[in-house]
Backbone as a ProteinNet text record, in pm:
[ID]
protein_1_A
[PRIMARY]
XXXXXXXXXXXXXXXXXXXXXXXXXXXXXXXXXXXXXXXXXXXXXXXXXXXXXXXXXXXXXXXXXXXXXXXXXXXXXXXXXXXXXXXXXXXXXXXXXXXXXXXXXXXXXXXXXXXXXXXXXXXXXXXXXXXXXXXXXXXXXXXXXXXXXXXXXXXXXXXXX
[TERTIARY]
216.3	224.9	148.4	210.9	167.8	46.1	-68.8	-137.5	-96	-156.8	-70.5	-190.2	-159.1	-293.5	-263.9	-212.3	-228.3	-264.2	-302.2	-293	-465.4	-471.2	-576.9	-537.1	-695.3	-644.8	-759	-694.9	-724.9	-841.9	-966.8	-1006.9	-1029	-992.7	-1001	-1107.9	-1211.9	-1239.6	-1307.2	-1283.6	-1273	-1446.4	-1515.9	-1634.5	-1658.3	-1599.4	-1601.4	-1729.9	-1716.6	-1803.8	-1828.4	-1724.4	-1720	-1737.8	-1638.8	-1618.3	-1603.7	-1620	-1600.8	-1502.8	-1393.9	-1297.9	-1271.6	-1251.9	-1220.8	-1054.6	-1013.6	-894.8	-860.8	-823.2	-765.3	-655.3	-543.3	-419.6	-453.4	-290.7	-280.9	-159.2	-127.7	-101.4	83.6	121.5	243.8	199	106.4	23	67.9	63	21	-118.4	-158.8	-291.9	-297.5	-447.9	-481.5	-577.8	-652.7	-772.7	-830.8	-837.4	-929.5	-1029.6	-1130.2	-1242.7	-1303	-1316.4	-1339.5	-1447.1	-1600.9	-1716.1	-1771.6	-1827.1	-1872.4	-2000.5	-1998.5	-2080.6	-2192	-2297.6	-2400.9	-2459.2	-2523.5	-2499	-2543	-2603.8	-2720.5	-2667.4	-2660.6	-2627.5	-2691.8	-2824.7	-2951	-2946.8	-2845.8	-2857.6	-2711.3	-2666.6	-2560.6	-2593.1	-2503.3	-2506.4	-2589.8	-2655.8	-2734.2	-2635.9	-2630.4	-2590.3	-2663.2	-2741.6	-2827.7	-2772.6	-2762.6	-2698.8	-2795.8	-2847.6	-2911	-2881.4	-2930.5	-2838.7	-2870.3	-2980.9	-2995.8	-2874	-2885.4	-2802.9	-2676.1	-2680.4	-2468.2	-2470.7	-2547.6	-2501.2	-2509.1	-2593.3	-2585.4	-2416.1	-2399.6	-2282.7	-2159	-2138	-2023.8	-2065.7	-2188	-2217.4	-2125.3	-2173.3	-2120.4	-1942.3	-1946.1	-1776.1	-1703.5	-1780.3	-1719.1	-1695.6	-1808.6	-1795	-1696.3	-1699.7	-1618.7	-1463.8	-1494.7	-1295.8	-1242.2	-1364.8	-1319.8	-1317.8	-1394	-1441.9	-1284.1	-1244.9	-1095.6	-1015.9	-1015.1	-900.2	-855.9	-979.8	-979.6	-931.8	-971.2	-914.1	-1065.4	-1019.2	-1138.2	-1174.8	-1317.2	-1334.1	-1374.2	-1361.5	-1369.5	-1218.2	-1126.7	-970.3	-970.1	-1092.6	-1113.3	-1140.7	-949.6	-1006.8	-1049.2	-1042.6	-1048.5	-1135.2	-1252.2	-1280.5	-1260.2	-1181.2	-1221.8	-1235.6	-1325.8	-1375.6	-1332.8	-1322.5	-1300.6	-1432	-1437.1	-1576.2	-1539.1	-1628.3	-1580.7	-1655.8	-1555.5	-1579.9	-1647	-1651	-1690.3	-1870.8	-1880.6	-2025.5	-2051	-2181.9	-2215.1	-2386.4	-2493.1	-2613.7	-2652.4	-2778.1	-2821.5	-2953.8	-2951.3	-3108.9	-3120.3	-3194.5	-3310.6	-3287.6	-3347.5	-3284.4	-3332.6	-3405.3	-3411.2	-3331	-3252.1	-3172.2	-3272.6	-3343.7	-3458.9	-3360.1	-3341.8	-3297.3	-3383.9	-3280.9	-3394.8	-3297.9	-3178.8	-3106.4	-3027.3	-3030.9	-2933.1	-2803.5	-2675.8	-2555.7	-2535.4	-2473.2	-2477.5	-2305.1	-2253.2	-2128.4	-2153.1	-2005.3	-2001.2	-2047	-2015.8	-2047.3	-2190.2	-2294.4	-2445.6	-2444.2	-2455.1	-2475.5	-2606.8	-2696.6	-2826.7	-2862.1	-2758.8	-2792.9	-2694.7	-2660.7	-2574.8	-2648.6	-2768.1	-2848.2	-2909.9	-2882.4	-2870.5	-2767.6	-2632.9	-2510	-2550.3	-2550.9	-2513.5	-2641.6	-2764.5	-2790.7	-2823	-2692.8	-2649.7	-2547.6	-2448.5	-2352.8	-2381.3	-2480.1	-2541	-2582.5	-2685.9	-2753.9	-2638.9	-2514.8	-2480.6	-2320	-2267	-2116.4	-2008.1	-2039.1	-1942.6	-1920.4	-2062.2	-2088.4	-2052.6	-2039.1	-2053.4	-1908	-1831.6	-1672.7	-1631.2	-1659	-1585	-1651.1	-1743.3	-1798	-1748.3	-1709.6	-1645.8	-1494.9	-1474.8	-1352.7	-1383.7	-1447.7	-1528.8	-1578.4	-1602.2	-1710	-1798.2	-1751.8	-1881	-1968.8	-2059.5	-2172.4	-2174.1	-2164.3	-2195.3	-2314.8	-2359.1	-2439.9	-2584.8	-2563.4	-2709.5	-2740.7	-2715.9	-2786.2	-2878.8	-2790.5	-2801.3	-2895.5	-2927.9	-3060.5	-3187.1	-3157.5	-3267.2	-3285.2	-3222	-3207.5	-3301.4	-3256.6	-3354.4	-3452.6	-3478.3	-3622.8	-3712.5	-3727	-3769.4	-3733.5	-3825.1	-3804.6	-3712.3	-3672	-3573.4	-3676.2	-3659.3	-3821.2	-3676.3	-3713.7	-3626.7	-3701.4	-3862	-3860.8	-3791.4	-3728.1	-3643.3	-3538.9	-3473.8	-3356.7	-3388.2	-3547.7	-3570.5	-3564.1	-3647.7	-3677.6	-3528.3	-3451.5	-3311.9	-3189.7	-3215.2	-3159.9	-3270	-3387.8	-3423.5	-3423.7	-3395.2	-3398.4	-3246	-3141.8	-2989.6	-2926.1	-2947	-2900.2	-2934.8
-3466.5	-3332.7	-3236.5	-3140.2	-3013.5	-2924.1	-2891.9	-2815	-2642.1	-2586.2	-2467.8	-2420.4	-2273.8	-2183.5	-2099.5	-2003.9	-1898	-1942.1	-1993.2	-2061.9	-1949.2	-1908.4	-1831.2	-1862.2	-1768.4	-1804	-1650.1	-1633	-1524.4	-1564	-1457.4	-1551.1	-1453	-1480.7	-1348.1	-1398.1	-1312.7	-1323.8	-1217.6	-1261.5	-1155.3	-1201.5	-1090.2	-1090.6	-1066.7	-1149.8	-1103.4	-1112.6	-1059.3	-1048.2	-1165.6	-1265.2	-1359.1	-1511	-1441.5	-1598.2	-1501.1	-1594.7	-1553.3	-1641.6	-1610.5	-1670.3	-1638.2	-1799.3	-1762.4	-1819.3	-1771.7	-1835.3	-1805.1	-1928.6	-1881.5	-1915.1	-1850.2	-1862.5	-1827.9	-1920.3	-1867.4	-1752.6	-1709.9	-1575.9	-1603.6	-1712.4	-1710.6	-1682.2	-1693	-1664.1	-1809.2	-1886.6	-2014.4	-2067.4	-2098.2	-2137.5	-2261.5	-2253.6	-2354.3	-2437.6	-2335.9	-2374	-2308.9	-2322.2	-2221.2	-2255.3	-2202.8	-2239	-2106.9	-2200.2	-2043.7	-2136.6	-2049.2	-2055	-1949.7	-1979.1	-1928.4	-1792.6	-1713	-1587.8	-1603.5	-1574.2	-1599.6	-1428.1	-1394.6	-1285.3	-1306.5	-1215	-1183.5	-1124.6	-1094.7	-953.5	-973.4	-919.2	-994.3	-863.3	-762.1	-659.1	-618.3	-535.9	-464.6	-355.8	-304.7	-195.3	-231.4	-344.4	-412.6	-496.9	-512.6	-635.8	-663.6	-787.1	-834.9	-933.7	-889.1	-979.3	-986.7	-1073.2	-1086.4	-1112.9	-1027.2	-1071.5	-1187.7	-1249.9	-1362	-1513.2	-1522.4	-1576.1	-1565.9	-1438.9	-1400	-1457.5	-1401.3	-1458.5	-1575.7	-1657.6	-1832.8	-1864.1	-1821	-1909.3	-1840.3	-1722.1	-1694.4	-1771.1	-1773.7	-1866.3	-2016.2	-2054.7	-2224.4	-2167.9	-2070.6	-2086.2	-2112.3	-1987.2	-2012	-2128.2	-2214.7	-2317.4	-2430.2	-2470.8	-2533	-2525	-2370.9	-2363.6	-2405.8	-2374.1	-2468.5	-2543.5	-2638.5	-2791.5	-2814.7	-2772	-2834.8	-2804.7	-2714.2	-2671.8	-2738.9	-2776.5	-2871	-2814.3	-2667.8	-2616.5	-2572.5	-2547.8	-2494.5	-2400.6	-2349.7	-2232.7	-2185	-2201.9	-2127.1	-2028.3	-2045.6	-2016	-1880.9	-1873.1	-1807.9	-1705.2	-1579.6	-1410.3	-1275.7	-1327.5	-1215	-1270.3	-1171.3	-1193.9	-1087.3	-1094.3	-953.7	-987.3	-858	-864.4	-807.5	-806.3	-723.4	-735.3	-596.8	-570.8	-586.2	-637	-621	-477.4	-455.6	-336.9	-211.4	-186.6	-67.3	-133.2	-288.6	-302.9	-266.6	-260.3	-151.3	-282.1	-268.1	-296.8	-264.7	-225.1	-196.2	-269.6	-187.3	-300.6	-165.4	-173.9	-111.8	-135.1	-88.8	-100.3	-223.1	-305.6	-443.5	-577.1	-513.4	-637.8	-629.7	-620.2	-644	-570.6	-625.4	-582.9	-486.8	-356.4	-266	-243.4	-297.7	-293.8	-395.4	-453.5	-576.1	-523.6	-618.6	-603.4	-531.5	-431.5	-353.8	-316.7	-311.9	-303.7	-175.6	-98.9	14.8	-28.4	-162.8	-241	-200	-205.2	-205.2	16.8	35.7	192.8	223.2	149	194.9	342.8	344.1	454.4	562.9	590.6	701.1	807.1	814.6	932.2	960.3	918.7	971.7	1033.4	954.9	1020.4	1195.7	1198.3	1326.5	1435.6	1338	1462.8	1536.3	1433.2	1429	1546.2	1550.8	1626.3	1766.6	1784.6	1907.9	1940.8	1872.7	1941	1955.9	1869.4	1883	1837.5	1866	1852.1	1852.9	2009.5	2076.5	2006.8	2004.8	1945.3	1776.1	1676.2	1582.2	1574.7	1654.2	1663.8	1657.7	1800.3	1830.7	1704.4	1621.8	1563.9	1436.5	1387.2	1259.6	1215.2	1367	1342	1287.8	1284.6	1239.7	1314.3	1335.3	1404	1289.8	1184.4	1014.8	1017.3	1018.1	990.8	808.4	716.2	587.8	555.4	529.1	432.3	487.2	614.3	700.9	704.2	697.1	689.4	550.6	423	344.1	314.6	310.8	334	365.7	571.8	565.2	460.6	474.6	412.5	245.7	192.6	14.4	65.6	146.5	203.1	208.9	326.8	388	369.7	423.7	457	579.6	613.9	769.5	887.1	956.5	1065.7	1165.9	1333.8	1427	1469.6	1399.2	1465.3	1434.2	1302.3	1210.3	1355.1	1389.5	1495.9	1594.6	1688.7	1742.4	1721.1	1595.4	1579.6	1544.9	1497.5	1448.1	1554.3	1670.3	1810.3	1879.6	1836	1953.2	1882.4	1757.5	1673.3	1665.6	1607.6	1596.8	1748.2	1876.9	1981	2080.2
-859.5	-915.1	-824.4	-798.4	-703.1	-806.3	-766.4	-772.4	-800.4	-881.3	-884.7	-774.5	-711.1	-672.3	-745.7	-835.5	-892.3	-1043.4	-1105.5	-1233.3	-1262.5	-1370.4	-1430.4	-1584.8	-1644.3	-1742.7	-1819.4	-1956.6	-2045.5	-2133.5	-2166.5	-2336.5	-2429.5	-2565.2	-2629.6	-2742.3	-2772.9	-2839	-3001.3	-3076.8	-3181	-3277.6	-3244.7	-3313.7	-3458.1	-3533.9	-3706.1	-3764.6	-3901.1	-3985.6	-4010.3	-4068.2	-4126.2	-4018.5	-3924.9	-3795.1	-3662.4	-3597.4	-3453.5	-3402	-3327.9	-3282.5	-3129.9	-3115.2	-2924.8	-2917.9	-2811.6	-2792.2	-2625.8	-2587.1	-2400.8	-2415.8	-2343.1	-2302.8	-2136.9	-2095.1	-2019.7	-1956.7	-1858.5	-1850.8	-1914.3	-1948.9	-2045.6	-2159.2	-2218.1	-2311.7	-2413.9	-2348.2	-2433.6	-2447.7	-2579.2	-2611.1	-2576.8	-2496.7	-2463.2	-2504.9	-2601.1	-2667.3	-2783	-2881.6	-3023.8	-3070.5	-3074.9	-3173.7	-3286.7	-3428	-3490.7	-3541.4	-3575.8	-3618.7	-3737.8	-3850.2	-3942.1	-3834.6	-3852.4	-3833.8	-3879.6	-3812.1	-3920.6	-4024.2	-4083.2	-4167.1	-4314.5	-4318.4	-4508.4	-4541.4	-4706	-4734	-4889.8	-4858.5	-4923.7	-5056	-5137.8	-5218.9	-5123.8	-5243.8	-5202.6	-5101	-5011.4	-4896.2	-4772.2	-4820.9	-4667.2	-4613.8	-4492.9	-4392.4	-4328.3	-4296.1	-4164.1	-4091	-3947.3	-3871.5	-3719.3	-3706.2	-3595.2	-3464.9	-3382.8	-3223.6	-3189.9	-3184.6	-3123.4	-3188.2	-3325.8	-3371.3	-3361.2	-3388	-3344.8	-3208.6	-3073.7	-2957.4	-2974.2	-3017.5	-3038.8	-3030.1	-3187	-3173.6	-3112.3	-3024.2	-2969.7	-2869.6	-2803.6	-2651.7	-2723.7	-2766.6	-2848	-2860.6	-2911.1	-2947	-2785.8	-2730.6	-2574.7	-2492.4	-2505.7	-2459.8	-2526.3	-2651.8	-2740.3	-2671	-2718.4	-2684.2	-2491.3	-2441.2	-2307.8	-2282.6	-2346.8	-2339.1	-2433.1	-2527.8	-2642.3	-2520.8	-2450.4	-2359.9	-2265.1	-2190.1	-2052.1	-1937.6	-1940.5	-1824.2	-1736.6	-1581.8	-1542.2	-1543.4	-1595.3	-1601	-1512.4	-1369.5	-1267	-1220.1	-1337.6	-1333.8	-1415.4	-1509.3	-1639.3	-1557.2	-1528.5	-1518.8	-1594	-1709.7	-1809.1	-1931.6	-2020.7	-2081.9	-2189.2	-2293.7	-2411.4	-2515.4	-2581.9	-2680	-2804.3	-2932.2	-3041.2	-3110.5	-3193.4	-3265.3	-3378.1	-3487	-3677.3	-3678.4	-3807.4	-3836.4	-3770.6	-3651.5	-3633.3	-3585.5	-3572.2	-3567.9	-3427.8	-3414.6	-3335.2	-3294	-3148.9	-3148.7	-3057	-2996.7	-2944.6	-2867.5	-2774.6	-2668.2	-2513.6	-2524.6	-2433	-2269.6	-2169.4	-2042.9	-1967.3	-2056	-2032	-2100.3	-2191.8	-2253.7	-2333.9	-2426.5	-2523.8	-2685	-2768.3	-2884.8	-2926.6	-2958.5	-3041	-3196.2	-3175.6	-3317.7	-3341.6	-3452.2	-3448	-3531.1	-3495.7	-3511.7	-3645.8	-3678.7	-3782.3	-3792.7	-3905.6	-3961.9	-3982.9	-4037.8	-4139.1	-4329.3	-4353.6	-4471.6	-4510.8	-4418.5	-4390.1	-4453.9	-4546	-4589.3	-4533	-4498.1	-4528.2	-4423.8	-4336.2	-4188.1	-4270.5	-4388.4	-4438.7	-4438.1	-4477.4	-4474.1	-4398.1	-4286.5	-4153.9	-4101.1	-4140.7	-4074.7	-4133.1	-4245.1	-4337.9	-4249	-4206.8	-4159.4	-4033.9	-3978.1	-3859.6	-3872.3	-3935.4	-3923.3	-3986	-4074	-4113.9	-3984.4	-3898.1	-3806.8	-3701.2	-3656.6	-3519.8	-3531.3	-3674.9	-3699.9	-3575.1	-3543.6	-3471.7	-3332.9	-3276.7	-3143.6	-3133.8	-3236.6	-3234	-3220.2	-3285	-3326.7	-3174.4	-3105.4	-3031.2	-2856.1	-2835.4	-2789.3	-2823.6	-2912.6	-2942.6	-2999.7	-3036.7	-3115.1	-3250.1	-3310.3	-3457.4	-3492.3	-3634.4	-3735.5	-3781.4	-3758.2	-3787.1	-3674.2	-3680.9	-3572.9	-3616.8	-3549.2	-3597.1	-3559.6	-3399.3	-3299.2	-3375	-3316.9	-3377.9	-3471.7	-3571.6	-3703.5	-3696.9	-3700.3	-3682.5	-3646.8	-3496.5	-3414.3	-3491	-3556.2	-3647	-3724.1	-3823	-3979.9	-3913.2	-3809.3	-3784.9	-3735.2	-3678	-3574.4	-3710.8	-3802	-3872.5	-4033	-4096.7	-4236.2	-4222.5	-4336.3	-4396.9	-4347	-4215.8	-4160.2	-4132.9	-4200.8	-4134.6	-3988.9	-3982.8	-3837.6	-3742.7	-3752.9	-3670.1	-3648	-3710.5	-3678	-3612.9	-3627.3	-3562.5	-3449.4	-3455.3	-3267.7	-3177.5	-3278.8	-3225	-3198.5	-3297.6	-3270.8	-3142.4	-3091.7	-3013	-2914	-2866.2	-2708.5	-2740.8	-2761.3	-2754.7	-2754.8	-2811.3	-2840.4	-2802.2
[MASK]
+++++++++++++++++++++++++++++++++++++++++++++++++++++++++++++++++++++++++++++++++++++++++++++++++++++++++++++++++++++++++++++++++++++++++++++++++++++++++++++++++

């Protein structure tokens, strides 16, 4: 049997709330490999979600590998990697890779009273700057940094605006 040289291969993977799922095809888009894993995730009172980066990356690192190891292909073939987000989740980390917010859904309300006074202070600008009247990332940010502080808006309306 002849060796291919162009042979690559795809991996998709979808970051859920619930599971995380990998899957590679290759560029016929036949699967070559799947692995789906339980998410890890609290939701310790209604309107909270806690999801921790270190854990979430755990097991997408593990899913990744799984589904290559089921696959048996080489992953030195592996050209593409993508991602899907649940819900709108969103995290953040600092200019060292250092977590300063962990994985946060739209499910997670607790950054709402932030959005609201986000868009009181900076509606218009946020609209026409994003194409949205939702501010998501930023609230967010506050809302894990901090307690509920309106100085936070100040200072965030007079350095951003």
């Amino acid at each position: 049997m002849k060796a291919q040289k162009n042979v690559f291969y795809i991996i998709g993977v979808d970051l859920g709330v619930s599971f995380v799922k990998v899957g590679i095809y290759d560029i016929e888009g036949n699967c070559k490999g799947v692995t789906v894993k339980d998410s890890p995730g609290d939701y310790p009172k209604p309107g909270v979600f806690i999801q921790k980066n270190e854990d979430y990356m755990k097991v997408v690192l593990d899913s990744l590998k799984e589904a290559v190891e089921k696959s048996g292909i080489d992953n030195s073939k592996v050209e593409v990697i993508g991602f899907s987000g649940a819900m709108g989740g969103a995290t953040g980390v600092d200019r060292k890779w250092n977590v300063i917010a962990n994985w946060s859904i739209v499910s997670d309300t607790r950054y709402y009273p932030y959005v609201v006074e986000m868009q009181n202070i900076a509606g218009e600008q946020i609209l026409k700057i994003s194409g949205t009247n939702f501010p998501f990332f930023a609230p967010k940010l506050l809302c894990h940094q901090t307690p509920y502080n309106s100085f936070l808006f100040s200072e965030f309306q007079r350095t951003v605006f």
